[in-house]
ZALO-999113 format. One record per residue (C-alpha): x, y, z. Coordinates in steps of 0.25 Angstrom, whole numbers, plus 2048, in hexadecimal, padded with zeros to 3 digits. Example, Ala and Ser with C-alpha at 12.3 -4.5 7.8 and 13.67 -1.06 7.14 Angstrom:
<rs>
8317EE81F;8377FC81D;
</rs>
This chain:
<rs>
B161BEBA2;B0A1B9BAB;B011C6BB1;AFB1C3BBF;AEF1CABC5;AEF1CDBD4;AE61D3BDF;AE61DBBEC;ADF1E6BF3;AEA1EFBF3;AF51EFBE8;B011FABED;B0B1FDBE3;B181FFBE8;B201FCBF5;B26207BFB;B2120EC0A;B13211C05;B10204BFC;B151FBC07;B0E203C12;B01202C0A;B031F4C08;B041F1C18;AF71F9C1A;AEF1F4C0F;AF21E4C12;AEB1E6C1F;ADD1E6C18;AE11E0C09;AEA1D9C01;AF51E2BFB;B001E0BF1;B0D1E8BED;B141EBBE2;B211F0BE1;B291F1BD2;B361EBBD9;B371E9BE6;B301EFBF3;B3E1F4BF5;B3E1FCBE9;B37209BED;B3A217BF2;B36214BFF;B4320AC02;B4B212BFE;B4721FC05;B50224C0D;B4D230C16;B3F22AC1E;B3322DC21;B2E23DC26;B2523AC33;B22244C3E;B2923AC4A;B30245C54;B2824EC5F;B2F25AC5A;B2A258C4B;B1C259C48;B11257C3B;B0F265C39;B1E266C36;B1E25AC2D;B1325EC26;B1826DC24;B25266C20;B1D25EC15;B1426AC11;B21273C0E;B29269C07;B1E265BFF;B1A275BF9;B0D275BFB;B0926ABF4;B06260BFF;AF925DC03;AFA262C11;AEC258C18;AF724BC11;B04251C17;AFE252C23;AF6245C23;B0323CC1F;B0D245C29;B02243C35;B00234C33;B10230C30;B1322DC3F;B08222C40;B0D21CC31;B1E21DC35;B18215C42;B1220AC3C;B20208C32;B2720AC40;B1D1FDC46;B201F7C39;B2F1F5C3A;B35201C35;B40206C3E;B43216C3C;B5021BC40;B5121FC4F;B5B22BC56;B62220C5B;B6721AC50;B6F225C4E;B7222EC58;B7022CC68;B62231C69;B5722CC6F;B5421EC6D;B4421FC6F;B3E215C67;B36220C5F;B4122AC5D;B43228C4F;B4E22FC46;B46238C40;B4D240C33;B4B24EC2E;B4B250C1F;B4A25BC15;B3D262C18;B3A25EC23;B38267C31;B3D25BC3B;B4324DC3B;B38245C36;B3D23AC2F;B3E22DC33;B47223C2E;B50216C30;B5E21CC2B;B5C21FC1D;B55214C18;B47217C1B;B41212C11;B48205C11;B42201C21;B36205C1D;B351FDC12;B3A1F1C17;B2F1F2C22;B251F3C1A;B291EAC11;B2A1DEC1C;B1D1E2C20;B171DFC13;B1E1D2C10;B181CFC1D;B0A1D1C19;B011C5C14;AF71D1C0D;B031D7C06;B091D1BF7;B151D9BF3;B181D7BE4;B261DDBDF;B2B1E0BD1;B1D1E3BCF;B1C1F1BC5;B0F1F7BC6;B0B1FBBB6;AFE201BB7;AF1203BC1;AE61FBBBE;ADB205BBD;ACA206BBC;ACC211BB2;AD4208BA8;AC91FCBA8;ABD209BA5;AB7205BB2;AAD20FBB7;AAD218BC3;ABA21DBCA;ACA219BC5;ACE20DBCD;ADA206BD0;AD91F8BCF;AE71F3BCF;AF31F4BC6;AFB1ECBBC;B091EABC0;B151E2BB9;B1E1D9BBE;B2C1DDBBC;B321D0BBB;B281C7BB1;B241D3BAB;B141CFBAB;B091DBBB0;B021D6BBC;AF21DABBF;AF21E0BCE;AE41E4BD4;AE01E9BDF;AD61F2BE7;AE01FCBEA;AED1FFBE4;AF5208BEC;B0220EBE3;B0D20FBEB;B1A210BDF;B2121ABE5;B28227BDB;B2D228BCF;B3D22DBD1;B41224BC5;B3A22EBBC;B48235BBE;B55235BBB;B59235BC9;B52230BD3;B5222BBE2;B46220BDF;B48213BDE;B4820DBCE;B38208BCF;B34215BD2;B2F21ABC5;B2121EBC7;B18213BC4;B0D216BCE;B0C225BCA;B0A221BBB;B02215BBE;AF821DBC5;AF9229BBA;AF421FBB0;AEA21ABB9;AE4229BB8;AE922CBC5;AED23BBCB;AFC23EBCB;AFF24ABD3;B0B254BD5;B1624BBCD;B1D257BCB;B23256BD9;B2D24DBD7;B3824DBE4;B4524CBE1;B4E248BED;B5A251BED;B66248BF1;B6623ABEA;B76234BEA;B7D237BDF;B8722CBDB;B89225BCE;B87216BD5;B7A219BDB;B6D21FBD8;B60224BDE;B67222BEC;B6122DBF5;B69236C01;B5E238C0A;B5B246C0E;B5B241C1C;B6B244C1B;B66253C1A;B5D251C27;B6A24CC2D;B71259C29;B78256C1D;B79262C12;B7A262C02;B86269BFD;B8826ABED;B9726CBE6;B9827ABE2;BA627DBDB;BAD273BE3;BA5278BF2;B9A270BF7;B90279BFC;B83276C03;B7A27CBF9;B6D27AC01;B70287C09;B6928DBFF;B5D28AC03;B5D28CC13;B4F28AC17;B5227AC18;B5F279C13;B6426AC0E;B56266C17;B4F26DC0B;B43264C06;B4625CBFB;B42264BEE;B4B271BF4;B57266BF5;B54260BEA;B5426EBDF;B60272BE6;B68266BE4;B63267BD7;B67277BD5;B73274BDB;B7926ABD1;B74271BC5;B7D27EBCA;B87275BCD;B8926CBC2;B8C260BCC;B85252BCD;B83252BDB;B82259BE9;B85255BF7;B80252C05;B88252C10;B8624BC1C;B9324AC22;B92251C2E;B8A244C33;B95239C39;B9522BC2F;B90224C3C;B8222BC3B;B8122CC2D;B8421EC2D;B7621BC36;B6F226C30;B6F224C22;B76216C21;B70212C11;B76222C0C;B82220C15;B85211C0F;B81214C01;B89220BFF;B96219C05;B9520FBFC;B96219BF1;BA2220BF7;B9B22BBFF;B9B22AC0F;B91236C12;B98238C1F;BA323DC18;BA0241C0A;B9624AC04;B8A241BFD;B86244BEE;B77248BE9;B6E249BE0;B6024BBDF;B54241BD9;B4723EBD6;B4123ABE4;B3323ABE8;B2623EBDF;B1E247BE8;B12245BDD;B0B23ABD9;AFE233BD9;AF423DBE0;AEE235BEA;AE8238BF9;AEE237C06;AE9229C08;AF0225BF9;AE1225BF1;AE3229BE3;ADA230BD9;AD8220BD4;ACF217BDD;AD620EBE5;AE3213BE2;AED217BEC;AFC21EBE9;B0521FBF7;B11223BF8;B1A22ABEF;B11227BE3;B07230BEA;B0423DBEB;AFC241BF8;AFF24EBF9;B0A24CC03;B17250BFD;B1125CBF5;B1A262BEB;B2925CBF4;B28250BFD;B2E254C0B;B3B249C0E;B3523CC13;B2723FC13;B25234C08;B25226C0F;B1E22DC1A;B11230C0F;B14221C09;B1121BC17;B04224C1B;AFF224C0D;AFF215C0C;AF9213C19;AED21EC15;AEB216C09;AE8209C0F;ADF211C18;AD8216C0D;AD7209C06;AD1200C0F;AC5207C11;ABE202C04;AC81F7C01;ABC1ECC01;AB31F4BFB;ABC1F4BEF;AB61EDBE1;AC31E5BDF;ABB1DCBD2;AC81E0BC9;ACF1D7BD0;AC61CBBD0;AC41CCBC0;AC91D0BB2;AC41DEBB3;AD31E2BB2;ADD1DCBA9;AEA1D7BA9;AF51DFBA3;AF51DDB94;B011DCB8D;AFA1DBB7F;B051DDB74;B0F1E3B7C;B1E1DEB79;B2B1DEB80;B321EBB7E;B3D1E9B76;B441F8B78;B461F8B88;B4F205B84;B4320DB82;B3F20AB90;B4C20EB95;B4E219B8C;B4121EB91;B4521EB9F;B50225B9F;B4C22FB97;B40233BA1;B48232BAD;B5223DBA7;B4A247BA1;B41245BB0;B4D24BBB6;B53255BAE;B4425CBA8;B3C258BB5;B45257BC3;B47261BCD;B4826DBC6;B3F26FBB8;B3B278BAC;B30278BA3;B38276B99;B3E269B9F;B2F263BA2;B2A266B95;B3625DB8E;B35253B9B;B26255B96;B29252B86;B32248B89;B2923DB94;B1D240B89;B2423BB7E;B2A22EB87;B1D22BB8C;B1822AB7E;B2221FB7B;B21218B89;B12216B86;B14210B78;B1F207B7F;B18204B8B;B0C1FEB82;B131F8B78;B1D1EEB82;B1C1E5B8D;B1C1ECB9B;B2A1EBBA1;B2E1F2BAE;B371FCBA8;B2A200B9E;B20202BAA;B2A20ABB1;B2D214BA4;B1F217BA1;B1E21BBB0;B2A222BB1;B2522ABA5;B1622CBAA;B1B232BB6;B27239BB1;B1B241BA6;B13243BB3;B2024BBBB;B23253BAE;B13257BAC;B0F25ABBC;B1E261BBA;B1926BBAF;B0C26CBB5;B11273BC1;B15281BBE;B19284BCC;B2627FBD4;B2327BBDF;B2926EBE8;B30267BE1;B2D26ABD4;B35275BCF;B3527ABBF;B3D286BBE;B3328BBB4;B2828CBC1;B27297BC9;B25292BD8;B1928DBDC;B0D293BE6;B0828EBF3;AFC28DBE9;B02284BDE;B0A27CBE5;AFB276BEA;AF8272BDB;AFB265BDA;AFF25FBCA;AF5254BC9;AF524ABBB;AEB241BB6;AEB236BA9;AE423DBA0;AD6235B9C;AD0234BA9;
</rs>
């Protein structure tokens, strides 16, 4: 195993909406490369579904989308960065719109006007008006590819796949003076195995969630949390993990996994129903304010009610008062995926589940991505800005990973010549070391390991909790992280390892920002709480590495 050692001005760490974004930006003044565990494809962002939340009608406004995001999010957003992202979201979804990316128009489905702006706009859960712009219901996918050409294209840009970021290279680990600093990161290569040296003046973290902590999830398989943990150990700030979204209608079918049903099926009228005693009943008028247009973390506890007074797997949306012609158009990859498995959602009722979905908290940065480490960003849903408080509002999060992305560059150009870059001209930082390290030789512990967290994740710390469940969630990650540590040290780096000691850092921080609030509020709900106060829910859970 041969290690490399690369340079650049700006080293982004994943590929989704924000990392590629930032990487468009940031070639216009300085060299930049990507890294992506697998493929660019392999990110949340290609396969989200719904699109992007974007005041683009005369008779919508900010105010409305701001108050939409302020309620859904219960008072924990951070009302000048809602407002800030919201306000400057036309400007962004113009720029992809000159890149290439073609959003669904009225006449694409219906005999509406065929103005070159009148874009099909979609109206999800939470939200006031139709706001959502999309291309069908493979958003992500468009965008994606746009940006992705884009980046190929570019002579400043050097993409480098099955690349696994393993830890951050910073000043605080080499007992340099003055301020912690980022000076690049080590990162493995998932093929030969061998740890590369990447430096950098900036590094911009751009890795996505961390749904594969659970059980169930709607994330793609590389999105176990790496960013968040790297940057934990880095001595970084990680705020409000208690909030994780769970996205109340994933398919449920034994031949397919983490396939999402888009709540834009919802905007388009379609309702949930639940089998009780042999009569499908639509449970959701239970709660008449919204209805099934409900925001995601009311959806997603009454799903979750539902099934446990039920005692059935599943329950239903129906959205078969639409004709197969326009569901065809409308949500042609739901449409398509579900007949393959036996279900034409034009004439039969479609079964869900919910699943672990977004992570509302993260690495507490600003609005312009800076971290509480120097020359350090995090963009997109590795972030926390303050925008999603304690429930993202439906489609909001591409919108933050495109303005987020381009504030960061913004910010970062200002002293990027100014920036002492002699780590990267000397020996000051070392190679990775695999000293006596051997090849582990009981891969089952691994796996064992894994499993294990991802279960005990959902049934002591999901949607609903107790004390008593995070205090045995609590026991039980202490006691694996122990023995991933001595593992870890102890063996060569595989990908699978580097994923586990994530997986289990951030799993530790969900469970301790868990029992460290004491209110419900948003989505997190113990049962134990009381309900939370205009005045707690503004008390954000902050964690730190201890020894700095």
């Amino acid at each position: 195993m041969i290690s490399e050692r690369y340079s650049s001005d700006y080293l982004i760490i994943g590929s989704g909406i924000a990392g590629l974004t930032a990487a468009l930006r940031a070639a216009e003044h300085g060299t930049v490369m990507v890294i992506t565990k697998r493929f660019i494809e392999d990110c949340n962002t290609y396969s989200a579904q719904g699109g992007i939340a974007c005041v683009f009608d005369d008779e919508d406004s900010i105010e409305s989308h701001v108050q939409d995001t302020l309620e859904s999010g219960a008072g924990l957003c951070d009302e000048t960065v809602v407002r800030s992202i919201i306000s400057d979201g036309p400007k962004r979804l113009r720029e992809l719109i000159d890149w290439g990316v073609e959003f669904s128009k009225r006449s694409d489905y219906a005999d509406g006007s065929d103005r070159p702006d009148d874009y099909d706009l979609g109206k999800e859960g939470g939200h006031s008006y139709r706001r959502v712009l999309h291309t069908g219901d493979t958003t992500g996918k468009s965008v994606l590819e746009s940006l992705k050409e884009r980046c190929l294209e570019h002579s400043n840009i050097s993409i480098h796949e099955n690349r696994q970021a393993v830890d951050l290279i910073v000043s605080r680990n080499l007992d340099w003076d003055g301020p912690n600093r980022v000076l690049g990161a080590w990162v493995l290569d998932r093929e030969s195995y061998a740890t590369h040296t990447y430096l950098s003046k900036y590094v911009i973290l751009a890795s996505g969630g961390a749904g594969k902590v659970y059980l169930y999830s709607s994330n793609p398989d590389v999105a176990c949390g790496e960013g968040i943990a790297m940057a934990y150990r880095a001595y970084a700030e990680i705020a409000n993990m208690e909030f994780y979204q769970f996205h109340p209608t994933i398919l449920h079918h034994p031949q397919i996994k983490s396939f999402l049903i888009s709540e834009a099926l919802r905007g388009e009228g379609a309702v949930l129903k639940s089998n009780q005693h042999g009569e499908l009943v639509e449970f959701m008028k239970n709660y008449p304010e919204l209805g099934n247009l409900a925001t995601r973390d009311v959806v997603a506890q009454a799903i979750d009610q539902e099934l446990k007074k039920t005692g059935q797997p599943c329950v239903y949306i129906d959205i078969t008062h639409h004709d197969e012609a326009f569901l065809k158009k409308r949500f042609q990859s739901i449409f398509s995926t579900c007949l393959k498995h036996g279900i034409n959602i034009a004439e039969d009722l479609i079964p869900v589940v919910p699943a672990a979905h977004y992570c509302c908290g993260g690495i507490r940065s600003e609005l312009n991505g800076k971290t509480t480490i120097e020359n350090l960003y995090a963009i997109g849903e590795v972030a926390c800005t303050g925008l999603h408080g304690a429930n993202r509002l439906a489609s909001n999060s591409l919108l933050e990973g495109l303005v987020v992305a381009n504030n960061a560059i913004e910010d970062s150009i200002n002293k990027l010549d100014d920036i002492d870059n002699s780590h990267m001209d000397s020996q000051i930082v070392r190679d990775w070391s695999v000293g006596d390290a051997e090849d582990p030789d009981e891969l089952v512990v691994i796996s064992h390991n894994w499993d294990e967290i991802r279960r005990f994740m959902w049934d002591y710390v999901g949607i609903f909790k107790t004390n008593k469940r995070l205090q045995r969630a609590k026991t039980r990650i202490r006691n694996i992280r122990r023995e991933i540590e001595h593992f870890y040290w102890d063996f060569t780096l595989t990908p699978d390892l580097v994923e586990l000691r994530n997986m289990a850092s951030v799993a530790e921080m969900i469970i301790d920002s868990a029992l460290a609030r004491e209110e419900n509020i948003g989505l997190h709900f113990n049962v134990d709480n009381p309900e939370g106060s205009a005045e707690t829910a503004k008390k954000e859970t902050i964690l730190r590495r201890p020894g700095y």
